[in-house]
N, C-alpha and C positions, 0 to 999 in steps of 0.2 A: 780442783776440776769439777765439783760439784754443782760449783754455782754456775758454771759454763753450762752444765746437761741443763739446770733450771732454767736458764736464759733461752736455751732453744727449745725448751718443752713451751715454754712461754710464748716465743715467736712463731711457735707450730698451732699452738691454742688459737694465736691472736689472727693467725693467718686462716685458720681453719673458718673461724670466727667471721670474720671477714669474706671469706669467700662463699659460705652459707648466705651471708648478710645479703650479700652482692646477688646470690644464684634467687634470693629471693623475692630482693627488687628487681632482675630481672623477671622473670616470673609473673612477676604481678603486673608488671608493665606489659609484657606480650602477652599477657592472657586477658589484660585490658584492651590491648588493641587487636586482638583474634577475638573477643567479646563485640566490640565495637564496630567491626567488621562484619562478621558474621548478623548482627541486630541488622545495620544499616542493609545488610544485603538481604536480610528477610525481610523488611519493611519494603523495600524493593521489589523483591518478588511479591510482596502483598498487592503492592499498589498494582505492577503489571498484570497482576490476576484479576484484580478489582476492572483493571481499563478493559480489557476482556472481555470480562464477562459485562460490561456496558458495551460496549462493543454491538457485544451479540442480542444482547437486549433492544441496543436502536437498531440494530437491524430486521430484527423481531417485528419491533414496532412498527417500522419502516413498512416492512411488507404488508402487514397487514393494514394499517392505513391506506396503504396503495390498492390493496384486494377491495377494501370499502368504499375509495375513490370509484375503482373502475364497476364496482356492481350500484353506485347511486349511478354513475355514467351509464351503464348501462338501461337504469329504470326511467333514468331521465329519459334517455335517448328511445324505448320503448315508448313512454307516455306521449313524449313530444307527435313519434309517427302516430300514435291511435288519435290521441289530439287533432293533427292538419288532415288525416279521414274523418275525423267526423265532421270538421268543417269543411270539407270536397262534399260530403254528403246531403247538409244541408244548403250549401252555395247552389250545386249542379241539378240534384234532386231533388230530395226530401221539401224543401225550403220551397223551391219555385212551383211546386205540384201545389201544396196546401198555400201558397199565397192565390193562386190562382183559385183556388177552393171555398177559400176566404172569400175574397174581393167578389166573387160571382154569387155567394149564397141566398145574400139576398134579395139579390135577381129572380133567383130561381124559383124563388119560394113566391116571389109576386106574383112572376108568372102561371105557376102552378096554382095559384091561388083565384086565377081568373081576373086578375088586377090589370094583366095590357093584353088585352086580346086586341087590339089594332096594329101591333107590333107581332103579332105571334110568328109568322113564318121568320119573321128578324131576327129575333132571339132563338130560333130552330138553328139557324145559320150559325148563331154568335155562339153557342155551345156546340153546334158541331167542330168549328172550328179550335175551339178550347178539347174539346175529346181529342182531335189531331194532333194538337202540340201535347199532351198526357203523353201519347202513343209515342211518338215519335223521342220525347224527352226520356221516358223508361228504355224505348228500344235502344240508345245511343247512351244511357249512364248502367247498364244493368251490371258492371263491374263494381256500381256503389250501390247497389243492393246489400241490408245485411245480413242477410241471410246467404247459406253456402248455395241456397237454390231458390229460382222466384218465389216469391214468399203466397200463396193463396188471395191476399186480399188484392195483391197486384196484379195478377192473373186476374180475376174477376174485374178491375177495372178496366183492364184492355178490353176484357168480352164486353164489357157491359157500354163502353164506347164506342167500338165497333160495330155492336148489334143496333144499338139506339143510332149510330149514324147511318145503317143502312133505312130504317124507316122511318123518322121521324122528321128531317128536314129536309125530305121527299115534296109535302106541300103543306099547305094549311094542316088540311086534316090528318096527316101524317103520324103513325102511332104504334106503340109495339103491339102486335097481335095480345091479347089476353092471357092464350097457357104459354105463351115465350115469357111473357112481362113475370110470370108466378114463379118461372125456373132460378134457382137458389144462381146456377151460374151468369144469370144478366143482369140479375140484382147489384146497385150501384153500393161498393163497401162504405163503412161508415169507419174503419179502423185508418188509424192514422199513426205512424210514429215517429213524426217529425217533432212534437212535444220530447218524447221520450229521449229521442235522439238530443236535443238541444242542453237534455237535462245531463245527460252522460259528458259533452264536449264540456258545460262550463264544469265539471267535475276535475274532468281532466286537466283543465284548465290551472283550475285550483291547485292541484296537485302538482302540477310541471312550475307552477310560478310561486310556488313554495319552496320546492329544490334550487331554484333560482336564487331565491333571498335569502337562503341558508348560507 
């Protein structure tokens, strides 16, 4: 009977054996695929945390692109309106007053110079008439003034056309009394900022057809 006990000590060994063998390839097999599972699902969750946070980043981006779209839109759309007043200003005003200033000057300087006395009371006429459209051109554009209030040298232009049109192309002899002619307020201005203005609009210019090419 001996050999009988060693035969199933043996089949108990070999079964023992065997079933370690087995619990151990299983084992390694599920802990390969709980390994393999678990990686792939981290890798997974990496990636989704990665699309995310892009995500939030183009949105990031997003807006604020859009915040700089609408503040050039907005600079644009400031310069464009200061741009089309300054060109109201010298189209309506500015422009037609010193063309008119222009084209007569040296008129006036002949005349003053004793150069057409056979025309005199003619040209009394032809500048009174030019003082009237001044007046009337200021009285009808004074919303493209730029100043917040008539500006001094324009005020003195009106007085100083209106005074001169009361005495001067009255007749021949016709002429502003002596202590009227000295008073600072009849005195004809010499300031002009129609230059000044023209230099401001092609600025603007510049600037608005820049954001444009951009």
């Amino acid at each position: 009977m001996g050999w009988v006990w060693n035969l199933v000590q043996q089949v108990a060994t070999h079964q023992a054996a065997l079933a370690s063998g087995l619990a151990a390839i299983l084992g390694a097999t599920l802990g390969a695929l709980f390994s393999g599972f678990f990686t792939e699902r981290g890798k997974q969750v990496a990636i989704t945390n990665h699309i995310e946070e892009l995500k939030t980043q183009l949105s990031d981006n997003t807006r604020i692109t859009r915040g700089i779209e609408r503040q050039f839109a907005s600079e644009d759309w400031f310069a464009k309106g200061e741009f089309e007043y300054r060109c109201q200003q010298l189209s309506q005003l500015y422009g037609p007053l010193y063309g008119h200033l222009k084209t007569t000057h040296d008129l006036y300087d002949l005349w003053m110079g004793g150069k057409m006395p056979n025309v005199n009371l003619r040209i009394k006429k032809l500048l009174e008439d030019q003082n009237n459209l001044f007046i009337g051109l200021i009285r009808s554009t004074v919303h493209l003034l730029d100043e917040n209030e008539m500006p001094p040298c324009i005020v003195r232009l009106i007085t100083s056309a209106l005074v001169w049109n009361l005495y001067c192309p009255a007749s021949e002899e016709g002429a502003l009394p002596p202590e009227l002619a000295k008073d600072d307020r009849v005195k004809y201005p010499l300031e002009n900022k129609t230059e000044e203005i023209k230099k401001e609009r092609d600025q603007l210019y510049s600037k608005f057809a820049y954001h444009l090419a951009a």
